[in-house]
C-alpha positions, 0 to 999 in steps of 0.5 A: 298165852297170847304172844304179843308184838308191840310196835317200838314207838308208839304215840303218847296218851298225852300232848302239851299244847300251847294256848292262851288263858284267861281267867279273872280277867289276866291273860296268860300264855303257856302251855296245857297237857291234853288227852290223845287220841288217835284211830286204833284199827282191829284186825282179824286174821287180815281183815279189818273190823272196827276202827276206833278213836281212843287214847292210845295207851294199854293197846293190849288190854284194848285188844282182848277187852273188845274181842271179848265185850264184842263176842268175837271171842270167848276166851283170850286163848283165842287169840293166837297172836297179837300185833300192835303196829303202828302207822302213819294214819294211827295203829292196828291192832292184827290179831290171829285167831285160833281154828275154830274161833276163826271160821266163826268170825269169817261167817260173821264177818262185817265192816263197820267204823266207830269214829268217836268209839260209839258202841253202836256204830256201824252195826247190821241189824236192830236185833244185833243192837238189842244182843242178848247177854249171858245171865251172871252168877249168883251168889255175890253180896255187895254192902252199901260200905263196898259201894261207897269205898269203891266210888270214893277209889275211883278218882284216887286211880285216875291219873290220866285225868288228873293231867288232862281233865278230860277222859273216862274211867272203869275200874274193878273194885273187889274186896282185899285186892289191888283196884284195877283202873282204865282210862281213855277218850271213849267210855266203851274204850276204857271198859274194854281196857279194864276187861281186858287187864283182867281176863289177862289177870285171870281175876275172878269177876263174879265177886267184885264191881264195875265202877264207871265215871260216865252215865250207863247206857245200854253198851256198858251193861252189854259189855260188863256182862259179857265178861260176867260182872255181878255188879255195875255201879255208875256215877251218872243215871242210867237209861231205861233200856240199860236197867231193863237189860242188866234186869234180864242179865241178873246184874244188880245196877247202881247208879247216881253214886256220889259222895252222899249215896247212891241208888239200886235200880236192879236187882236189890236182893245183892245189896245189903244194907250194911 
């Protein structure tokens, strides 16, 4: 179990700002509720790794998501402890790591700044970007039903968005259980979120679905398979290299999936047709 330290304030994921409208024609003066976002630093045993821009909500889930999507842990146990602290440039997430997971990290320790939550910002090598992810398990089926109801889900659990209009979504659909959603700026944020809500969960994610509102690039298949998901499912196309590696991996890959069906570029052999 992580002990967890929040900070006593902490910035609200929403602002109302004034502005002027126009629309038709008319002006109108008033007020429009926006996203925001701020500088989130992840520090390991006092040594700063990444900063990132994001909305600054679920601080916690984004704390072991990104330790675990990143390979920087391997369990959330190996976190000892977590700190969310606030300061006047933003909020630091301090995390302590246990023995032996913190001499692996201090032998790969590195600086790098992500400054609008790019999932390849700051790294030390083309191989390092071109990470290898464990295979995922077999076994799992999805229907084409349990596809359309998990992208019909998605927008019902984005209530962040439906106030600002402008952040992303992962979500975790399984059958018969509650739908799990996660909102920020940065898509790569929002997918760690909703990895970390569920390893904290201790739900089983060999059985159910990643469901994205952005386009899969490579850094969402790296993510979702790091903690093991069978099944992505994105609403955009995904590029070339994010097929060939969920291929690799064993992750069935959906895409363009919108009200009129969907399409499967990976392993189809999961998907059933009814």
């Amino acid at each position: 179990m992580i002990t967890v330290k929040a900070a006593s304030t902490a910035p609200s994921p929403v602002q109302s700002v004034a502005r002027q409208s126009w629309r038709n024609g008319a002006a109108l003066i008033g007020e429009r509720t926006l996203a925001e976002e701020v500088p989130v630093a992840f520090s390991y045993d006092g040594a700063t790794h990444a900063v990132l821009m994001a909305t600054p909500d679920d601080l916690d889930d984004f704390a072991v998501g990104f330790s675990m999507t990143e390979g920087i842990v391997r369990h959330p146990r190996e976190i000892e402890e977590l700190n969310i602290a606030g300061c006047a440039d933003g909020i630091v997430l301090r995390m302590w790591l246990s023995g032996e997971r913190s001499d692996a990290f201090a032998a790969r320790r590195r600086r790098f700044v992500g400054p609008a939550g790019c999932g390849m910002c700051g790294l030390e090598s083309l191989a390092e970007a071109n990470r290898s992810i464990p295979r995922v398990a077999r076994g799992f089926e999805i229907g084409r039903r349990d596809i359309e109801d998990a992208v019909a889900t998605l927008p019902q659990g984005q209530t962040l968005n439906m106030r600002t209009r402008s952040v992303h979504a992962a979500a975790f659909w399984q059958r018969d259980r509650d739908f799990v959603l996660r909102e920020d700026i940065g898509r790569h944020n929002a997918l760690d979120k909703l990895a970390g809500a569920l390893l904290r969960e201790n739900r089983p994610i060999a059985d159910g679905v990643v469901v994205l509102s952005s386009r899969i690039s490579i850094e969402m298949v790296q993510k979702a398979g790091m903690i093991g998901a069978p099944v992505v499912v994105g609403i955009s196309a995904p590029t070339a290299l994010a097929v060939r590696v969920a291929d690799a991996a064993g992750i069935t890959l959906i895409g363009i999936a919108r009200d009129d069906g969907f399409e499967v570029f990976t392993h189809p052999e999961r998907f059933r047709r009814h």
